[in-house]
C-alpha positions as CSV (number, residue, x, y, z in Angstrom):
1,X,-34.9,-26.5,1.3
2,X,-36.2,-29.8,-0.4
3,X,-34.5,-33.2,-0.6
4,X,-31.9,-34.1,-3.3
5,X,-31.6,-37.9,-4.5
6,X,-33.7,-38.7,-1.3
7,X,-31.3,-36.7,1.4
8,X,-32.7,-34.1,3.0
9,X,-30.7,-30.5,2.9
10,X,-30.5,-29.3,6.2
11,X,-32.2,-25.8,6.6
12,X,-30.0,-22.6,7.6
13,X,-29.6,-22.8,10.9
14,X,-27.8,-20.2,13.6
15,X,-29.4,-21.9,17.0
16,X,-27.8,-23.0,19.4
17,X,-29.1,-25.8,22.3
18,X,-30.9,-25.3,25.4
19,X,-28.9,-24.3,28.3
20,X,-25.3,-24.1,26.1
21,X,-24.9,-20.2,26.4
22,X,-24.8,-20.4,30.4
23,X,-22.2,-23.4,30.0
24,X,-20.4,-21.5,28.0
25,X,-20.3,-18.4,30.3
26,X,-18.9,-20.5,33.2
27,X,-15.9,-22.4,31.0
28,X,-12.5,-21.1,31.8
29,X,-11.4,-20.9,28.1
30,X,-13.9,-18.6,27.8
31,X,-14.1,-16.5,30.8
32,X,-10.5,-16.1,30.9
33,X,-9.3,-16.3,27.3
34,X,-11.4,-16.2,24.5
35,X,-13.5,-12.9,26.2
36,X,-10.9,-10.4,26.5
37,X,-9.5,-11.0,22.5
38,X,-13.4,-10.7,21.3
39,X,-13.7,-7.7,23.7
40,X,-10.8,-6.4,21.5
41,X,-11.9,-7.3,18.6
42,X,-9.3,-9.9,17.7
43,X,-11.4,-12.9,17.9
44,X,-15.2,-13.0,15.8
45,X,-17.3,-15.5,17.8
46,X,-20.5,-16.8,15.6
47,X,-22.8,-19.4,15.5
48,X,-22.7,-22.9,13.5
49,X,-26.1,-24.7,12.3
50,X,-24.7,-27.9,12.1
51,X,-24.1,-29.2,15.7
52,X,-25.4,-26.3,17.3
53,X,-21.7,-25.3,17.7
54,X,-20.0,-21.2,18.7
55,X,-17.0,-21.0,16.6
56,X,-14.4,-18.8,17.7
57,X,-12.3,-17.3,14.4
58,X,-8.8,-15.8,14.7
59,X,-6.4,-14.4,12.2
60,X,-9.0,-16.3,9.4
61,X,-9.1,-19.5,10.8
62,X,-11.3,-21.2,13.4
63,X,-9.2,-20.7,17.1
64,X,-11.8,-23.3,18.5
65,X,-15.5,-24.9,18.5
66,X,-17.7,-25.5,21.1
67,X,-20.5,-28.0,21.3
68,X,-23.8,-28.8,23.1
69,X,-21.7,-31.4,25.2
70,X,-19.7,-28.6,26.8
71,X,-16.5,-29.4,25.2
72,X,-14.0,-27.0,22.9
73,X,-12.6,-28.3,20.2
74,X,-9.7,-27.5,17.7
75,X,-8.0,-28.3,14.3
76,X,-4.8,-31.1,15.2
77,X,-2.3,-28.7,13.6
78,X,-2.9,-26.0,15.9
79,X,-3.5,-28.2,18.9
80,X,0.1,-29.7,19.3
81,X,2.0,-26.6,21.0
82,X,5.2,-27.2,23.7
83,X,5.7,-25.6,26.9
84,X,8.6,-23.1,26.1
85,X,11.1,-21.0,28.7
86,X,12.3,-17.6,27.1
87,X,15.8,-19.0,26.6
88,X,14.5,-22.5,25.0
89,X,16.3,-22.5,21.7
90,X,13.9,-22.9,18.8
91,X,15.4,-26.2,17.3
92,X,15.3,-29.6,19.4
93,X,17.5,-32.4,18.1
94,X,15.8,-35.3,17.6
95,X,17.8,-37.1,21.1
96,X,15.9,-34.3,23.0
97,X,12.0,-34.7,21.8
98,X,11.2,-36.6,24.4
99,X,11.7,-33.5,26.8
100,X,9.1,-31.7,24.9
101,X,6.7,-30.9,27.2
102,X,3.0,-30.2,26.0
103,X,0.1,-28.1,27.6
104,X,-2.3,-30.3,29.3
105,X,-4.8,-27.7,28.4
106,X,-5.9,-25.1,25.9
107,X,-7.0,-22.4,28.6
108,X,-3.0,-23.1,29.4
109,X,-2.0,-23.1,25.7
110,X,-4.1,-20.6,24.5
111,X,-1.5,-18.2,23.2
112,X,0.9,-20.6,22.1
113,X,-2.4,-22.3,19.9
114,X,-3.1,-18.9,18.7
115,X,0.8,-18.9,17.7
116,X,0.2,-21.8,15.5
117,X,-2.9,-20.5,13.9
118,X,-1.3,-17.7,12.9
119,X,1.6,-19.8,11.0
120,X,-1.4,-21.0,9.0
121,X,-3.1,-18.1,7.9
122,X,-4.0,-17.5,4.3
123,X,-3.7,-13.9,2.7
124,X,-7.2,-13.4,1.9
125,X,-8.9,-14.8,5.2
126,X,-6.2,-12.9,7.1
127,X,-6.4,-10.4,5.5
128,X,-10.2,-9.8,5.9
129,X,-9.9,-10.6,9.6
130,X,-8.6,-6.9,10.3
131,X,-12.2,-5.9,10.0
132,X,-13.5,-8.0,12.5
133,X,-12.4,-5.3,14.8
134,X,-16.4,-4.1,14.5
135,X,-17.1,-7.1,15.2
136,X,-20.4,-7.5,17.1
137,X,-18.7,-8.3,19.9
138,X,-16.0,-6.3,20.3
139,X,-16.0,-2.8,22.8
140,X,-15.2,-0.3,19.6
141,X,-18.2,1.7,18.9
142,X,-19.7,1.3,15.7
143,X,-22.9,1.7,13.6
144,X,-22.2,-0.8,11.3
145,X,-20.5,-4.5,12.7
146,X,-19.5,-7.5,11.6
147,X,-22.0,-9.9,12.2
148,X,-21.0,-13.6,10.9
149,X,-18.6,-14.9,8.4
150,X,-18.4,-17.7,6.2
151,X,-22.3,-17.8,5.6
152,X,-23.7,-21.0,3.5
153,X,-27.0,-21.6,3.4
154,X,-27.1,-25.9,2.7
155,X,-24.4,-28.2,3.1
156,X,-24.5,-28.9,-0.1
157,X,-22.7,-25.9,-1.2
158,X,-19.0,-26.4,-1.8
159,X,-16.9,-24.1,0.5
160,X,-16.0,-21.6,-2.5
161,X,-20.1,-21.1,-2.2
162,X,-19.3,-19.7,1.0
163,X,-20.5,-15.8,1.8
164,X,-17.1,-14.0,3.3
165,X,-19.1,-12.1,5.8
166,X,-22.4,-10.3,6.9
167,X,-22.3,-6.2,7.7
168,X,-25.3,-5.4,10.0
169,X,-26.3,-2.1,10.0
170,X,-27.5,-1.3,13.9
171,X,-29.2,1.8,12.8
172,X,-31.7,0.4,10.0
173,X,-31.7,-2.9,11.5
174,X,-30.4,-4.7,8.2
175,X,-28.6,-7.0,7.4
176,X,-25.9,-6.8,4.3
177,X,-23.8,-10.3,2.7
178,X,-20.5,-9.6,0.9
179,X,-18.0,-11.7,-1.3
180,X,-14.5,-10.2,-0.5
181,X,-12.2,-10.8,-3.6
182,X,-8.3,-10.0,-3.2
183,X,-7.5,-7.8,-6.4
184,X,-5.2,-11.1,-7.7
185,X,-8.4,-13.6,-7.3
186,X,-8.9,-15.3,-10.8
187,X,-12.6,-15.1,-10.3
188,X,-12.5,-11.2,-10.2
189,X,-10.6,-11.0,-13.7
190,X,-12.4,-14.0,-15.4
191,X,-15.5,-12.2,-13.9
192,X,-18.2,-13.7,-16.3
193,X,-16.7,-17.4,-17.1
194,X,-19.1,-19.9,-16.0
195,X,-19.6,-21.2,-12.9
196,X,-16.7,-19.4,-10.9
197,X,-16.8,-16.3,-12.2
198,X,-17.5,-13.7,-9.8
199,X,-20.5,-12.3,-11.8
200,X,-22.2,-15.9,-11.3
201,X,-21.2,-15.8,-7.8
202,X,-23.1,-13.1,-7.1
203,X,-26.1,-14.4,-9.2
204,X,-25.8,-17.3,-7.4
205,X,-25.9,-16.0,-4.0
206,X,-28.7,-13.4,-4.4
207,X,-31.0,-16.7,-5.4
208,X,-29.9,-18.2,-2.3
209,X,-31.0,-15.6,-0.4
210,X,-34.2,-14.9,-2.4
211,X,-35.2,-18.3,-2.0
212,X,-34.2,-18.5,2.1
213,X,-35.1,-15.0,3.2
214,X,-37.8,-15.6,5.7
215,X,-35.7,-18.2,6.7
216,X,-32.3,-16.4,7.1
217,X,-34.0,-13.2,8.8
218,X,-35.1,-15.6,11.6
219,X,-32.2,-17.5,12.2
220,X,-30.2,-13.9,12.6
221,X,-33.0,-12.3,14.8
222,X,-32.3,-15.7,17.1
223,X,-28.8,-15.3,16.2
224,X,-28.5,-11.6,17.6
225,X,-30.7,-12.4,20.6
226,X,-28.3,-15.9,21.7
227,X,-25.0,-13.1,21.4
228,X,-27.0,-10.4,23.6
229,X,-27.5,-13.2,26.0
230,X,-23.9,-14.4,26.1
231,X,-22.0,-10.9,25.8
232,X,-24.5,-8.9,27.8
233,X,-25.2,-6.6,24.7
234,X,-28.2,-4.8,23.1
235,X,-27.9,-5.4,19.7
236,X,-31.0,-4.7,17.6
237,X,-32.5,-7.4,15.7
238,X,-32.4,-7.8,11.8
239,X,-35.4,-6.8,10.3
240,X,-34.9,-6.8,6.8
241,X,-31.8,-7.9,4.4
242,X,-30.4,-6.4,1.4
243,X,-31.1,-9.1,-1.6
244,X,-28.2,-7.8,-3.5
245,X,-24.8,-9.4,-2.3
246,X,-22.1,-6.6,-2.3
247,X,-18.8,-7.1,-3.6
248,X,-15.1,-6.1,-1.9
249,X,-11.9,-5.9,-3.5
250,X,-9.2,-5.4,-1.6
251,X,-5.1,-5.4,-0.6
252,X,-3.8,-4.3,-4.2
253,X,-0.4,-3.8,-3.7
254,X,1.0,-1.4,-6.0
255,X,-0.3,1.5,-7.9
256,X,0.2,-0.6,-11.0
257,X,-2.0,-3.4,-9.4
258,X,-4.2,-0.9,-8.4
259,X,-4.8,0.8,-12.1
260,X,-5.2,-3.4,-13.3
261,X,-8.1,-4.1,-11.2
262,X,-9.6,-0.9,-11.7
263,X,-9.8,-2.0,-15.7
264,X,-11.2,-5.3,-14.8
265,X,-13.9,-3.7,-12.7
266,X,-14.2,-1.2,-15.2
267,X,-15.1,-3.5,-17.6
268,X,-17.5,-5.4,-15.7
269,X,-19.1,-2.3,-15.2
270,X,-19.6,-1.6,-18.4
271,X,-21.1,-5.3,-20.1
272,X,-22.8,-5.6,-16.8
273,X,-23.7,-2.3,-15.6
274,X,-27.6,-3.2,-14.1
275,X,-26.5,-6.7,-12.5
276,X,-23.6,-4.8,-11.0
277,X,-25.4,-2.3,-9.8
278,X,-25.1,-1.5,-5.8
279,X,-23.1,-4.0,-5.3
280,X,-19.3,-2.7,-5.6
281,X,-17.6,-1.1,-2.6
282,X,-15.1,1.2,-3.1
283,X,-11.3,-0.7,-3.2
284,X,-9.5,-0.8,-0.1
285,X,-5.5,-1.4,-0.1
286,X,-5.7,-2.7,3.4
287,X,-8.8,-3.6,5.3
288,X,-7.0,-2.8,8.6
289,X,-7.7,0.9,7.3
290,X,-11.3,0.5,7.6
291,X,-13.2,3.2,9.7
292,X,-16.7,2.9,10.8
293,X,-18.1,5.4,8.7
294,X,-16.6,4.0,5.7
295,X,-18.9,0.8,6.9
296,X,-21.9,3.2,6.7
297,X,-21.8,5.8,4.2
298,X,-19.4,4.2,1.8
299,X,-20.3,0.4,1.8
300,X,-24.0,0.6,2.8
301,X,-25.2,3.6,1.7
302,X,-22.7,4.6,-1.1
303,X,-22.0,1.2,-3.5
304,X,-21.4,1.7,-6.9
């Protein structure tokens, strides 16, 4: 990617470090915890450039990290979770905090961590987590899946730069990047105010991609083939990407929020009809509604 005032930009990365998967296969959190919710499609595993980390995402928010050394990681504010009996009371007075007891573990305090996550989760990440039910991962058969979230392509790029997710399509063995917007987001209604505006998003993102696509295919072909390897699974590599980021608009909670977003998309549609073009997906009240061949024929093969 170049150098910028004599730094070099890391180049997108999604490898991990030699002999990490099979550590990672034999770690308790894993084997016992973290397998069965991305089995269910409750927890999205992926792969981080930077420190050759898996991330682990639930409910939106990263559950836990785990790097070349062989430790997990997580944020502090989900980390500190007590030891609770069913008929614990839920307030302690501050004479009884030092009988708190905390986990000495998170394969022990996995649930009660996943407890604390969930007090933090934000409507649109949450939201959009619903779909990661087709997530690559995850035993429900689908044609389309949820391949990685969260997608930057330099560190650089300030975390509103951030892709929401990446669709691939197992069939045609390519890959599609998306910008989720809730119906409410500023960005959608001030769609062509400079920089935010969702029309330079896009923009924005399709010359990231243009500029990194060998790149990017050949991190996700390495990408696919690291997940095979850990979850025993046979998905096809990438072989091509759509250079066209597709746009999602979703959890409109009213008919009269509904009929409101469809006139802002409306007119985007209209003063930007060619750049738009492909891109929109048809809305989506609640993501958890999704169906596998709305993934296929409606988001891949169908966009407005």
């Amino acid at each position: 990617m170049g150098t910028s005032k004599g730094r070099s930009t890391p180049t997108f990365s999604r490898e991990l470090a030699d002999g990490q998967v099979e550590t990672l296969k034999r770690e308790p959190l894993f084997e016992d915890r973290l397998l069965g919710d991305i089995k269910r499609g409750v927890v999205l595993p992926t792969i981080r450039g930077r420190g050759s980390q898996v991330s682990f995402y639930y409910a939106g928010q990263k559950l836990f990290g785990y790097l070349p050394s062989g430790e997990f990681l997580t944020n502090v504010k989900f980390a500190f979770a007590a030891k609770r009996q069913p008929r614990d009371p839920d307030y302690v007075t501050e004479k009884k905090m030092g009988t708190i007891e905390p986990f000495e573990s998170f394969v022990d305090g996995y649930e009660a961590i996943k407890g604390n996550v969930d007090l933090h989760r934000t409507r649109e990440r949450g939201g959009l987590s619903a779909m990661w039910t087709y997530s690559h991962a995850s035993d429900i058969e689908s044609d389309v899946v949820v391949l990685d979230i969260e997608v930057t392509f330099s560190d650089r790029a300030a975390s509103r730069d951030a892709i929401d997710f990446v669709l691939l399509d197992k069939r045609n063995q390519r890959l599609t990047f998306f910008e989720a917007k809730r119906w409410d987001d500023p960005r959608l209604r001030a769609f062509d105010a400079k920089p935010h505006g969702v029309i330079w998003q896009l923009q924005r993102y399709d010359s990231q991609l243009d500029k990194n696509y060998r790149r990017i295919l050949s991190q996700y072909g390495k990408y696919v083939r690291t997940m095979n390897s850990l979850f025993g699974q046979s998905l096809p590599e990438p072989t091509a990407i759509d250079r066209r980021v597709g746009l999602f608009v979703f959890e409109y909670g009213s008919r009269g929020a509904e009929l409101k977003v469809k006139r802002h998309i409306n007119e985007m549609m209209v003063r930007y009809g060619s750049e738009m073009s492909g891109r929109l997906t048809p809305m989506i009240k609640d993501p958890a509604g999704i169906k596998p061949s709305t993934l296929r024929d409606k988001w891949l093969r169908g966009r407005a």
